[in-house]
C-alpha positions in Angstrom: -87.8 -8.0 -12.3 -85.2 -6.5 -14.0 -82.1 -4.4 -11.8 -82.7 -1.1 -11.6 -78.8 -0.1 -12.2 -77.7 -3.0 -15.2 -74.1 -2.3 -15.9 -71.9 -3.6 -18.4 -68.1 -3.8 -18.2 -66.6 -1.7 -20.9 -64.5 -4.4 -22.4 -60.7 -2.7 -23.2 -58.2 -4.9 -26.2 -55.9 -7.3 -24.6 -52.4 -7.3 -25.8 -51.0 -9.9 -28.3 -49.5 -13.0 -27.5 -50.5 -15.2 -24.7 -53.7 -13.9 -22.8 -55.8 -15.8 -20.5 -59.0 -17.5 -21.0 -61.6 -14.7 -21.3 -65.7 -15.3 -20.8 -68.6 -13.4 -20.6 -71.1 -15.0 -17.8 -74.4 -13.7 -17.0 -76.5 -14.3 -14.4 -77.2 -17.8 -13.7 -80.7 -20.0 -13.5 -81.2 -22.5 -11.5 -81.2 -22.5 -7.9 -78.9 -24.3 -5.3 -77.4 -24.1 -1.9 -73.7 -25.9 -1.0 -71.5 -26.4 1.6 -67.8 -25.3 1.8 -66.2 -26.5 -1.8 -64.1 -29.5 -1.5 -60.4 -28.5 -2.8 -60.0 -32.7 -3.3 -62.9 -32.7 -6.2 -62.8 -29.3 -7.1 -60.9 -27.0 -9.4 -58.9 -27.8 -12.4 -58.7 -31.6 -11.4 -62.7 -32.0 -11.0 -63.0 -31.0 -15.5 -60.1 -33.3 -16.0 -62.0 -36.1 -14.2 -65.5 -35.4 -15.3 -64.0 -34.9 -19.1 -62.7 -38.6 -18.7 -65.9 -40.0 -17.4 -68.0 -38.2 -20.3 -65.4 -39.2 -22.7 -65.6 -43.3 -22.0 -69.8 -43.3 -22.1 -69.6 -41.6 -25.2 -67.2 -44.0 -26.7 -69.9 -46.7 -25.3 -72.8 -45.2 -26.5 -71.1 -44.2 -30.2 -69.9 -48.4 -30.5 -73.6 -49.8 -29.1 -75.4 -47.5 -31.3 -73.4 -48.4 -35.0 -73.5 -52.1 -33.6 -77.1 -52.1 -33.0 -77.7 -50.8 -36.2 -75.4 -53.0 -38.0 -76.9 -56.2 -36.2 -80.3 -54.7 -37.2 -79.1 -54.4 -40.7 -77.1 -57.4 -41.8 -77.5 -59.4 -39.2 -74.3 -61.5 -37.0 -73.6 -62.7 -40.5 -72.1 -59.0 -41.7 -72.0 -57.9 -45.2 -69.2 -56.3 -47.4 -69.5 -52.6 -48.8 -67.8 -51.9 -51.7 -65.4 -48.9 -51.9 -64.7 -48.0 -55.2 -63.3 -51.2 -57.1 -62.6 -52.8 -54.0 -65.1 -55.1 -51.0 -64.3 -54.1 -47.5 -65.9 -55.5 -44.4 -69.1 -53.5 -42.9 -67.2 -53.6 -39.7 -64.7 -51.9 -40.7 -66.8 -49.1 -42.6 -68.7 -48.9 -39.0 -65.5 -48.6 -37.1 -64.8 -45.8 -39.4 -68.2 -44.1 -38.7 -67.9 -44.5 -35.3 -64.6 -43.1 -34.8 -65.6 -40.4 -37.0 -68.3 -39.2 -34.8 -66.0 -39.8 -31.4 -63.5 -37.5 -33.2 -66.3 -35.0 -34.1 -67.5 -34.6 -30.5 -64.1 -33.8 -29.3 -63.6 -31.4 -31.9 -66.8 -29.6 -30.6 -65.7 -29.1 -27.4 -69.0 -31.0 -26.1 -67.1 -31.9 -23.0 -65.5 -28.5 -22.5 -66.2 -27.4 -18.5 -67.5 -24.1 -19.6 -70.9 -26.1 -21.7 -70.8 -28.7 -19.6 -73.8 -28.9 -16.3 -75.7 -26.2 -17.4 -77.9 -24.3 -19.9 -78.9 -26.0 -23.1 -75.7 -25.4 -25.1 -74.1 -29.0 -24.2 -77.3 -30.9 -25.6 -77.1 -28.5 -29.0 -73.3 -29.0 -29.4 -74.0 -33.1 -29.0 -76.5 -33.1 -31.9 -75.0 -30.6 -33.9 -71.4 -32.1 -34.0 -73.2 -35.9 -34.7 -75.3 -34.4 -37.5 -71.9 -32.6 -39.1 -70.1 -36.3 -38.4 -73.2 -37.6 -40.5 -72.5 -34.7 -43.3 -69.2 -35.4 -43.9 -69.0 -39.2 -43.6 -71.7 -38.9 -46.1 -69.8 -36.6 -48.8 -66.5 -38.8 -48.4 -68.5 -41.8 -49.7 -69.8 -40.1 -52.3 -66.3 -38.7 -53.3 -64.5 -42.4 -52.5 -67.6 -44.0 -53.9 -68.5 -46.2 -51.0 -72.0 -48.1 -51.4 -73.3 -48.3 -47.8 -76.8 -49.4 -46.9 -78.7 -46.3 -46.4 -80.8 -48.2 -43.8 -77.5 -48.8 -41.5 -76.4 -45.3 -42.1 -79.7 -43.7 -41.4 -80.0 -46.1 -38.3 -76.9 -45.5 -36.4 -77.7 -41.3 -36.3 -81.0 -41.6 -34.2 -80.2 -44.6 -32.1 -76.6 -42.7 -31.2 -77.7 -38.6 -30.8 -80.5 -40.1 -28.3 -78.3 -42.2 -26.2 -75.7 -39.6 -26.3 -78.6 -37.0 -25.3 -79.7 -39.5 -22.3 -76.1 -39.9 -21.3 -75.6 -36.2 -21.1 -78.2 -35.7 -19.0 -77.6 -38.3 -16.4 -74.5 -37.3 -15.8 -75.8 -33.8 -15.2 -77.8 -35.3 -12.9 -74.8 -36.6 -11.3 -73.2 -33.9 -11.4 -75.8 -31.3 -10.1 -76.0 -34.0 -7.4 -72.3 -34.2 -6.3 -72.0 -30.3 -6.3 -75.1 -30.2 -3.6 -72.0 -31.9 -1.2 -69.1 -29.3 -2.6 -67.9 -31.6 -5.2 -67.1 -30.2 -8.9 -67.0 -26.7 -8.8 -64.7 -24.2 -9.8 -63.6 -21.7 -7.1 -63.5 -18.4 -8.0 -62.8 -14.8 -6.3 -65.1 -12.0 -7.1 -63.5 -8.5 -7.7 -65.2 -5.5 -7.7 -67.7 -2.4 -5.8 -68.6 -4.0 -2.7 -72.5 -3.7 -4.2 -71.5 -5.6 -7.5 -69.8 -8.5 -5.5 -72.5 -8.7 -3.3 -74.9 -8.7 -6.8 -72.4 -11.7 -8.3 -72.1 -13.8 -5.1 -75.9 -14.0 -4.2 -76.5 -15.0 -7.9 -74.2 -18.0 -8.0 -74.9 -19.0 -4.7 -78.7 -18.8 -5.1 -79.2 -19.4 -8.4 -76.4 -21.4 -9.7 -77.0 -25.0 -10.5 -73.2 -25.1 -11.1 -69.8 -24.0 -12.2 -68.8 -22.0 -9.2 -67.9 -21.8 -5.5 -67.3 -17.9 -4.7 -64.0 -18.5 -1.6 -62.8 -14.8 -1.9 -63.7 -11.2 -3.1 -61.5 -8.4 -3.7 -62.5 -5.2 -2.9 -60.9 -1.5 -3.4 -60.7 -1.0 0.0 -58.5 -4.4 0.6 -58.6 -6.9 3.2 -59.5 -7.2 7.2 -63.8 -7.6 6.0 -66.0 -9.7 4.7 -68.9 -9.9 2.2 -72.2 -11.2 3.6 -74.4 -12.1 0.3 -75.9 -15.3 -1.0 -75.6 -18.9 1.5 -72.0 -18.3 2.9 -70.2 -15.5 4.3 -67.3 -14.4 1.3 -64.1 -13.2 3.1 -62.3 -10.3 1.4 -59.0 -11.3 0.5 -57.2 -9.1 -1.8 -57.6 -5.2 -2.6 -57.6 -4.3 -6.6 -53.9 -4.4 -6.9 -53.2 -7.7 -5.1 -55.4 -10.4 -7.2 -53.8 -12.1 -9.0 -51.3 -13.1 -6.0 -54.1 -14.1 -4.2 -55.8 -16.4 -6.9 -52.1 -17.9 -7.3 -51.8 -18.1 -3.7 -55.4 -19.6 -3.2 -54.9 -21.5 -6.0 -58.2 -20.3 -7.5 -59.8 -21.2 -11.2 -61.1 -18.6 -11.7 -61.3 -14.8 -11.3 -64.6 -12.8 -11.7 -64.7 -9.1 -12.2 -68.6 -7.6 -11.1 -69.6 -4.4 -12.3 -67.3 -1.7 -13.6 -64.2 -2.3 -11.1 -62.3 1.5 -10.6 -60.0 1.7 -13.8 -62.3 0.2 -16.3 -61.0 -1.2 -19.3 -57.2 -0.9 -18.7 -57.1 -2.5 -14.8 -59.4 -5.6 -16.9 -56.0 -5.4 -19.2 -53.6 -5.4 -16.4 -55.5 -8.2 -14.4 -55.6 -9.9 -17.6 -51.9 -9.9 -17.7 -51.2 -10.5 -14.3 -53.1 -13.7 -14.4 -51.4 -15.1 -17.3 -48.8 -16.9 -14.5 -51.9 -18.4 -12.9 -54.1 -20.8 -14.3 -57.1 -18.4 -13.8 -59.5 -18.3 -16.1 -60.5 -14.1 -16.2 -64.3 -13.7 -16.1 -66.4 -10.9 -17.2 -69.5 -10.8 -15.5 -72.1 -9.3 -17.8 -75.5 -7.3 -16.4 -77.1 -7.3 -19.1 -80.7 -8.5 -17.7 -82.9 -11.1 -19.1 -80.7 -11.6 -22.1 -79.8 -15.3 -23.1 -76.7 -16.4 -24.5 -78.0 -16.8 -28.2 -78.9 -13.1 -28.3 -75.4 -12.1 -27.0 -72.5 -12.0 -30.2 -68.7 -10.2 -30.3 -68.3 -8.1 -33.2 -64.6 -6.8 -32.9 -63.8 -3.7 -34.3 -59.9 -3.2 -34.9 -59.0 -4.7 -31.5 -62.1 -3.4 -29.7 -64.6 -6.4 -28.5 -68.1 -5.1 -29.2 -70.7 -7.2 -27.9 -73.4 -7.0 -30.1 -77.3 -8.1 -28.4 -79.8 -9.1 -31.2 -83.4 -7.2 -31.0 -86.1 -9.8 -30.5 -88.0 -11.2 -33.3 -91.5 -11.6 -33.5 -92.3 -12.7 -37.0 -90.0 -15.6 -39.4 -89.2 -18.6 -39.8 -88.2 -20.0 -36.3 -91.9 -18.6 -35.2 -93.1 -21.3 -38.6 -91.4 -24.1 -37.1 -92.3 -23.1 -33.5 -96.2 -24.0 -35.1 -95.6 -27.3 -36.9 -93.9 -28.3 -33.4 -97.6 -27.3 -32.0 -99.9 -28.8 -34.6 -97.9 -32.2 -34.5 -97.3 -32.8 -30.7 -101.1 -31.4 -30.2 -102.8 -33.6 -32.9 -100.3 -37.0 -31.6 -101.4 -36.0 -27.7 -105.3 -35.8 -28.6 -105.2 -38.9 -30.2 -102.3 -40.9 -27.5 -104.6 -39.5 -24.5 -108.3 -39.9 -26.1 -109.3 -42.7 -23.8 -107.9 -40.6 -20.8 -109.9 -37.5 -21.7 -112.7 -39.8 -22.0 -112.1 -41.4 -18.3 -111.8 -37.7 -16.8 -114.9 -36.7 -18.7 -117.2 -39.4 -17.0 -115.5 -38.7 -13.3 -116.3 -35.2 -13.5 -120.2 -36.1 -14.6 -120.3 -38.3 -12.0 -118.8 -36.0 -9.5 -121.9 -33.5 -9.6 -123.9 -31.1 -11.7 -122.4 -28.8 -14.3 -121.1 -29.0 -17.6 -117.6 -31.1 -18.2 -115.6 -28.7 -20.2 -115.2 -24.9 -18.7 -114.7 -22.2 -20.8 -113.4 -18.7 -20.3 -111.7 -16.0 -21.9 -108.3 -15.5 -22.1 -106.1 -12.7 -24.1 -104.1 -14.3 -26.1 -101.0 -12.8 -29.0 -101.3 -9.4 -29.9 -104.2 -9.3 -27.0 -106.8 -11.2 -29.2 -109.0 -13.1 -27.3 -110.3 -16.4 -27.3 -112.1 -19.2 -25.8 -110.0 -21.4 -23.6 -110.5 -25.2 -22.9 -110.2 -27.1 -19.3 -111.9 -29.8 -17.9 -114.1 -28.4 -15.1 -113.0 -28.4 -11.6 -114.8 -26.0 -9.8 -118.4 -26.1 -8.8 -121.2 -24.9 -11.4 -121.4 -21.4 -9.5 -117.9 -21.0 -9.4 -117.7 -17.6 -11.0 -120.7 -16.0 -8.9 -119.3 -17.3 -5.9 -115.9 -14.9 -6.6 -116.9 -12.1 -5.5 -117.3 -13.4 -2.1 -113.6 -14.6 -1.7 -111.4 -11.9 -3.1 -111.0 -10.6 0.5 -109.1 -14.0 0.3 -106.8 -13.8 -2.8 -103.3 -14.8 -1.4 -101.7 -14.3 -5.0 -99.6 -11.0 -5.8 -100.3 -8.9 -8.4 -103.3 -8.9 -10.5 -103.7 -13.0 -10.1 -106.5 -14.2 -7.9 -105.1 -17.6 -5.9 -106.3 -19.1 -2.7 -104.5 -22.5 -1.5 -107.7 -24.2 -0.3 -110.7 -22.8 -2.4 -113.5 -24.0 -1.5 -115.5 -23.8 -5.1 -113.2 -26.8 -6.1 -114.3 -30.4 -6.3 -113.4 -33.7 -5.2 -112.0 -34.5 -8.4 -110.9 -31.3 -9.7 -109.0 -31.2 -6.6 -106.5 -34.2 -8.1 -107.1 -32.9 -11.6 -105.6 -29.3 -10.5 -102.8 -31.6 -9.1 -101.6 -33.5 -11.5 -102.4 -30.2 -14.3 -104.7 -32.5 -16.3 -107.5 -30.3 -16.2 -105.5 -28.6 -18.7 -105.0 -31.1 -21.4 -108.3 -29.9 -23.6 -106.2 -26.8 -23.9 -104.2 -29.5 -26.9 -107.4 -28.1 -29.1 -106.1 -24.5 -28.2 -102.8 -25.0 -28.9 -103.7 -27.2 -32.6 -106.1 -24.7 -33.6 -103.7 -21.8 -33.2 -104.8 -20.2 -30.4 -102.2 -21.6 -28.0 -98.8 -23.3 -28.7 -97.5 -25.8 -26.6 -95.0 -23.3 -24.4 -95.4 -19.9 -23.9 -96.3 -17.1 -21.4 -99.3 -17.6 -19.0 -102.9 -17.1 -21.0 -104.2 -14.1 -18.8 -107.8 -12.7 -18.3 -108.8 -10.0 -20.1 -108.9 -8.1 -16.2 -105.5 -9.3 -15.6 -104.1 -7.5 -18.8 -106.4 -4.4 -18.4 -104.3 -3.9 -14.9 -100.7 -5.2 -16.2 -97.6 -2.0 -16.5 -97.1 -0.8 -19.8 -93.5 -3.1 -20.3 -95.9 -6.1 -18.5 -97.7 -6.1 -22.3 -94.8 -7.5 -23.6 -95.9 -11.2 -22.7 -98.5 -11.1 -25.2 -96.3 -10.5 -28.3 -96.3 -14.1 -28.8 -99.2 -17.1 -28.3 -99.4 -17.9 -24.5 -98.6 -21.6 -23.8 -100.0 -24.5 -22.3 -97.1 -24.9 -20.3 -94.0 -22.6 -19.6 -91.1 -21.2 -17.5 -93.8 -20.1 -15.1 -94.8 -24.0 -14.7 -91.8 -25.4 -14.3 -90.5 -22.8 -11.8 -93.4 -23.1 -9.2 -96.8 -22.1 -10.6 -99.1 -20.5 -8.1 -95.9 -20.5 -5.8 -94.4 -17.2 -7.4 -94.9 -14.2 -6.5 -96.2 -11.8 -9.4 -93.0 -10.3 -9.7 -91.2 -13.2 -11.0 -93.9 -14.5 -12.9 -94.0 -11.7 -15.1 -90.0 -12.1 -15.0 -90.0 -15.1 -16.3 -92.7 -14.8 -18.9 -90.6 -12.0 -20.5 -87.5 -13.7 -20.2 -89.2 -16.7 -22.5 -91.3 -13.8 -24.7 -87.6 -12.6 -25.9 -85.3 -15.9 -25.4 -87.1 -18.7 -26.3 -85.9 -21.2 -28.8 -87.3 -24.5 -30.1 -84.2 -26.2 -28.1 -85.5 -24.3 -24.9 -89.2 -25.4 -25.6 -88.1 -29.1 -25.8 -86.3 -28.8 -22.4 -89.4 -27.1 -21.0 -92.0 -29.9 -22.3 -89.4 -32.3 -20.9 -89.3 -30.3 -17.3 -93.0 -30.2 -17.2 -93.5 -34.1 -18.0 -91.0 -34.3 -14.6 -93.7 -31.4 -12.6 -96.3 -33.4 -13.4 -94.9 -36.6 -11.4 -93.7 -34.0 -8.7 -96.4 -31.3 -8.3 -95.3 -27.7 -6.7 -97.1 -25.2 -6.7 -100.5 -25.9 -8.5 -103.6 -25.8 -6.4 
């Protein structure tokens, strides 16, 4: 749930000239616990060396994907474009492409340490700045009149944005996975009210996946304490006057300011100055709650940083292409998984008495309800036998849960497992009462009991899989279900959906949570 006190730094000009790195950071996602930081693989040196690595595999990737697609083309053979009034060797037009598209990638920062490791914005810089390569390698043969094989051309983009894509994300796997050992990180020292410190260091230390190792906090009151919040103990190092010879003494990366430090706007100013003989980077650490990155802009007024937080949208275009993603996927999954749905349908028959498919109502957008799908997994007298059990309920909330219910069958039992006692809910999601991520379809008692601000999860379709199912299911507590449910209602994106499906595919081999 949201913090009962957000605060937002009031953001003063910074003088002209040189002026340190400046970012706005919000509360982080994803949730980790790490030993001491190593200063060996940490710091400035650890983007230097992780830039290098993700610079080489792209190079790789770029070359095997334009050769692929060449060799698929023309053959070992080759073939010669012509350029203008003159014949030049396909090689060399595909050297051209692919140091195009190398060149493009660098010049979109896509292996810039603040996008890379985390979020979704390092996946959308990779495809946008290889689609923009495409663009303008495309209008300079047009201008220089260069006859290329559309089939190459059109080849080389899928073959390279996917590898790139699956190279991104293993390193972040590596990555994630060298940070669990203290490796990677950036060290930082938090300044601020001993209650905003606390507030910073508990979410980077609980729910950080990355970036930052908290090694010092600066309080008002100076040193001779310590800060007890998130998985280590924070010692304070510095009073408000004295940070930025600590961070040069500590040799820190970065320095966060929590909260509204005393001063405001023109102590930011002076730390901002004061760090400019460092090499800090000066981070603003936003509380603005539940608000994702793409909602966030700065609109600067004569000298004066506005940051400007978009309104939700309920209605438009990105909501049309949010259902063609639905009717597609859903009508390709019914057909792919047909035989499956079959198998499951004669196990539960055989299994015992009782119908295959259950049905039950659900509230869906706008509180509409509607009939929802899912293969049976519960005995016939499931719903009369309720009553008798919700001294049982062991969910929060308005959510009925037990761990070991005793209505369920042998198979529903693996069905509930593995989630595939939810795949009839595909006829949900292609007839339009459903889409394929979304908040959790609730029962009509459920939303008669939710808070007024709770409603909010119904403004859009509910989902057949979500934040809520790739963050623990039946394991959350009712609090951060409904958390997490808004959070999606008012950030999602057709990026974020993607990275959800491709989360849930990865639940589904590693169940938590779903009984």
């Amino acid at each position: 749930m949201s913090d009962p006190k957000p605060r937002l730094p009031l953001i003063g000009p910074l003088p002209l000239g040189r002026r340190p790195r400046l970012r706005i950071v919000g509360p982080a996602t994803e949730p980790a616990s790490r030993p001491p930081v190593d200063a060996q693989t940490s710091g400035v040196r650890w983007a230097r060396q992780y830039q290098a690595k993700l610079r080489l595999t792209d190079v790789g990737i770029i070359v095997v994907a334009v050769s692929v697609a060449l060799l698929a083309r023309f053959g070992v053979e080759g073939a010669q474009a012509s350029i203008g009034g003159f014949q030049a060797d396909y090689w060399a037009v595909a050297i051209l492409i692919a140091a195009t598209w190398v060149a493009t990638l660098g010049a979109f920062h896509t292996r810039d340490s603040r996008v890379v490791g985390i979020g979704a914005s390092e996946y959308k810089q990779v495809a946008n700045a290889s689609a923009l390569a495409f663009g303008l390698l495309a209008i300079g043969f047009l201008v220089f009149q260069v006859d290329i094989a559309r089939g190459f051309f059109i080849l080389a983009l899928p073959l390279g944005v996917v590898g790139l894509l699956l190279e991104r994300w293993l390193w972040r796997k590596w990555l994630l996975h060298q940070r669990h050992f203290g490796h990677y990180l950036a060290r930082a020292i938090v300044v601020g009210n001993r209650e905003d410190v606390e507030y910073v260091v508990n979410q980077i230390d609980e729910k950080s996946g990355a970036a930052y190792y908290v090694v010092g906090a600066a309080l008002q009151e100076g040193t001779g304490d310590s800060v007890n919040a998130g998985d280590h103990e924070v010692p304070v190092v510095a009073d408000f006057d004295h940070v930025a010879d600590a961070a040069a003494a500590m040799g820190v990366d970065t320095v966060i300011v929590a909260g509204q430090p005393k001063g405001g706007s023109q102590y930011i100013r002076t730390l901002g100055w004061e760090l400019e003989g460092t090499s800090a980077e000066l981070v603003l650490s936003s509380r603005l709650t539940d608000v994702a990155g793409p909602r966030i802009h700065f609109r600067p007024v004569e000298g004066l940083p506005l940051i400007h937080v978009e309104i939700p949208h309920f209605e438009g275009a990105k909501h049309v292409l949010k259902r063609t993603l639905d009717v597609g996927a859903a009508f390709v999954g019914l057909l792919l998984l047909l035989p499956l749905l079959v198998v499951i349908g004669i196990l539960i028959r055989i299994d015992g008495p009782g119908p295959i498919l259950f049905r039950q109502e659900r509230c869906g957008r706008n509180q509409r309800t509607f009939q929802m799908l899912k293969y049976r997994s519960m005995v016939e007298t499931a719903e009369d036998d309720l009553a008798g059990l919700l001294d049982k309920n062991e969910a929060s909330g308005v959510m009925f849960k037990i761990r070991n219910d005793p209505r369920i069958t042998r198979v529903g039992r693996v069905l509930r497992k593995y989630s595939l006692d939810e795949l009839p809910q595909l006829w949900n999601v292609l007839i339009g009462d459903m889409s394929l991520v979304g908040p959790r379809p609730p029962l009509p008692r459920e939303v008669d009991g939710y808070e007024v601000h709770v409603h909010r999860r119904l403004y859009i379709k509910p989902g057949l899989t979500g934040m809520w199912q790739v963050n623990g299911r039946s394991d959350l507590s009712w609090e951060e279900s409904v958390r997490l449910d808004l959070y999606y209602v008012e950030n999602w994106s057709l990026t974020g959906d993607l990275m959800i499906l491709w989360r849930t595919l990865r639940v589904l081999t590693h169940p938590t949570g779903a009984y």
